[in-house]
C-alpha positions as CSV (number, residue, x, y, z in Angstrom):
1,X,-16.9,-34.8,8.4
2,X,-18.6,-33.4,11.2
3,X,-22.3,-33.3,11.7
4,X,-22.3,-29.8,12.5
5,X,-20.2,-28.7,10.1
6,X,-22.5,-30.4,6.9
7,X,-25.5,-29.1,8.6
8,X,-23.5,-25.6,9.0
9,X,-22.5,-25.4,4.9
10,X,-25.8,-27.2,4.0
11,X,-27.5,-24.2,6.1
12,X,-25.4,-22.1,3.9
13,X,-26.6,-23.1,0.8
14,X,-29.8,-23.0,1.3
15,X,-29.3,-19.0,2.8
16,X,-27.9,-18.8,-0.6
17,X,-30.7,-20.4,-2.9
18,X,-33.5,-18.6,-0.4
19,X,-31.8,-15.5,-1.5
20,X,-31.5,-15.9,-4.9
21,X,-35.1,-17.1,-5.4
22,X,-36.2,-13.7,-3.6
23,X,-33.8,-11.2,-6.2
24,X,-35.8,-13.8,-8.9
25,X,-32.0,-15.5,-10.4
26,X,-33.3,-19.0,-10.4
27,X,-34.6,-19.8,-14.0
28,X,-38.3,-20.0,-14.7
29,X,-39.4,-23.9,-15.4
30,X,-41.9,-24.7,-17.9
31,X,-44.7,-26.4,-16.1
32,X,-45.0,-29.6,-18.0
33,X,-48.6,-29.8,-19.4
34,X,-50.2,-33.6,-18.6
35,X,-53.4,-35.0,-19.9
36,X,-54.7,-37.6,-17.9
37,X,-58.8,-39.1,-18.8
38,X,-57.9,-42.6,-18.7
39,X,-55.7,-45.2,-16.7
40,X,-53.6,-45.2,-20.7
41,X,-52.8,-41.7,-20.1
42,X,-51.8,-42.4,-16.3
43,X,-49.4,-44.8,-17.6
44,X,-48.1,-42.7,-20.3
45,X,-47.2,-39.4,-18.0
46,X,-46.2,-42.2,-15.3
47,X,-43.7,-43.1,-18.5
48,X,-42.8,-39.6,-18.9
49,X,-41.7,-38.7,-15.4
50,X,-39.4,-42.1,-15.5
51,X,-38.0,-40.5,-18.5
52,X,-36.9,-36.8,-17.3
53,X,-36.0,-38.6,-14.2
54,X,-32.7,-40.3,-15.9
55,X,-31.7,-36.2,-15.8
56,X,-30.4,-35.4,-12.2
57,X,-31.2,-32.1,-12.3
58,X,-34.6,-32.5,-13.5
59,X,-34.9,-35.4,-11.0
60,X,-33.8,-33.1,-8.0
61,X,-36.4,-30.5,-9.6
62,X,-39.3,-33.3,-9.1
63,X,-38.4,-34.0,-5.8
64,X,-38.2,-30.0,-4.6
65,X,-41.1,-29.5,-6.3
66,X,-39.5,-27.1,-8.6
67,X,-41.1,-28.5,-11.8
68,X,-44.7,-28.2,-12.0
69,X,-46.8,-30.4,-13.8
70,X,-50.4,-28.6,-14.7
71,X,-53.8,-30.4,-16.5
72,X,-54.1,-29.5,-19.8
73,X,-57.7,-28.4,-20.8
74,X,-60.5,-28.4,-18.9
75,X,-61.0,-26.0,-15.8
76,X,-58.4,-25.9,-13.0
77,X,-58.9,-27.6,-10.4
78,X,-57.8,-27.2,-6.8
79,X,-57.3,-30.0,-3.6
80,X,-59.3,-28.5,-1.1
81,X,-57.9,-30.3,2.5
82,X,-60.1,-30.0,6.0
83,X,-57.9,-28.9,8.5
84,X,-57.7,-31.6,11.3
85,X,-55.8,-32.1,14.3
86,X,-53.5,-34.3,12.3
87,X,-52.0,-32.0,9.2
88,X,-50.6,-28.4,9.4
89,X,-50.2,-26.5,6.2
90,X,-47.9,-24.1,5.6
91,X,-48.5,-21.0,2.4
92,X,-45.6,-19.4,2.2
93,X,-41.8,-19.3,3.3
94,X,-39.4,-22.2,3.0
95,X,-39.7,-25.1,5.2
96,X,-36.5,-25.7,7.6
97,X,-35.7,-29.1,9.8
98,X,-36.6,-26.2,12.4
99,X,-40.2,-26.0,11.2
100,X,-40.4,-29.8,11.4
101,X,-39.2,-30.0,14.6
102,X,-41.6,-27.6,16.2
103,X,-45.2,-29.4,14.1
104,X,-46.7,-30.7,17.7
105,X,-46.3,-34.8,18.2
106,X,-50.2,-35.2,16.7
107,X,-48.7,-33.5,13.2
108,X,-49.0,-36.9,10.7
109,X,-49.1,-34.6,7.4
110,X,-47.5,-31.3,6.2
111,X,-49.6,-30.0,3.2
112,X,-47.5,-27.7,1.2
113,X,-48.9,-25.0,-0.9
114,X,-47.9,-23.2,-4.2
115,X,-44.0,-22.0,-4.1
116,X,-43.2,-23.1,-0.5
117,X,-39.6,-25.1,-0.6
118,X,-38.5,-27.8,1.8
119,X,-34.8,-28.3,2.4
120,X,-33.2,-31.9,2.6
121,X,-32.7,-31.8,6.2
122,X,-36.5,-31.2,6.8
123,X,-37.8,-33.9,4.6
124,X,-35.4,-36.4,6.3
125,X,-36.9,-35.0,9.6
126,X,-40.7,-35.2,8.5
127,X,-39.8,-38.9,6.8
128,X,-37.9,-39.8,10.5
129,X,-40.9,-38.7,12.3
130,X,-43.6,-40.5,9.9
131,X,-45.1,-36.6,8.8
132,X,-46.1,-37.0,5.0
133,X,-45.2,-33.9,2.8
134,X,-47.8,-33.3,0.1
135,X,-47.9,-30.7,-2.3
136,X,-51.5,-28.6,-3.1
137,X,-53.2,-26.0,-4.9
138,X,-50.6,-26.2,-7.9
């Protein structure tokens, strides 16, 4: 097949998911609910992501960030990053290969917040041009 025809139907169904997440049609996900005070429990929910990973869909859910994982108890906590010349971090919206491209050369980490999506294509960009993606504030 032809490069620009994969990127055109893959462009596609992403118009199609971004439009269905705004009319609210995809289905709510649980956030899983993770208790982690010692390096046992660390290896335990380390145990239990291995496990729902075996399920594709739950696997591809991990990796879109479309199943949250909260701490249970205690008071919520949230990652509070500096902003430096080196990471750019984006609120809102859903993150194209487009987006990736135009980060400026200095860009080494794209921080992520609460319900922002990142398409295939702009995670293979970000991982081709060294930019970590990291997820905050969930």
């Amino acid at each position: 097949m032809d490069k620009s025809l994969i990127r055109s139907l893959i462009r596609d169904v992403i118009a199609e998911e971004v439009k269905a997440m705004k009319a609210g049609k995809l289905p709510a996900v649980a956030a899983s609910s993770v208790r982690i005070a010692s390096d046992s429990d660390l290896a335990t929910f380390a145990k239990d992501v291995l496990r729902l990973a075996e399920d594709p869909q739950i696997r591809a859910a991990i990796q879109a960030g479309r199943h949250p994982f909260r701490l249970a108890g205690g008071t919520a906590r949230t990652l509070v990053v500096p902003a430096t010349d080196q990471s750019h971090r984006i609120d809102k919206g859903v993150v194209t290969e487009g987006v990736i491209a135009k980060l400026g050369g200095n860009i080494s980490r794209l921080l992520l917040g609460p319900g922002v999506s990142i398409t295939p294509l702009a995670r293979d960009k970000a991982k081709a041009r060294n930019i970590s993606v990291e997820r905050i504030g969930q």
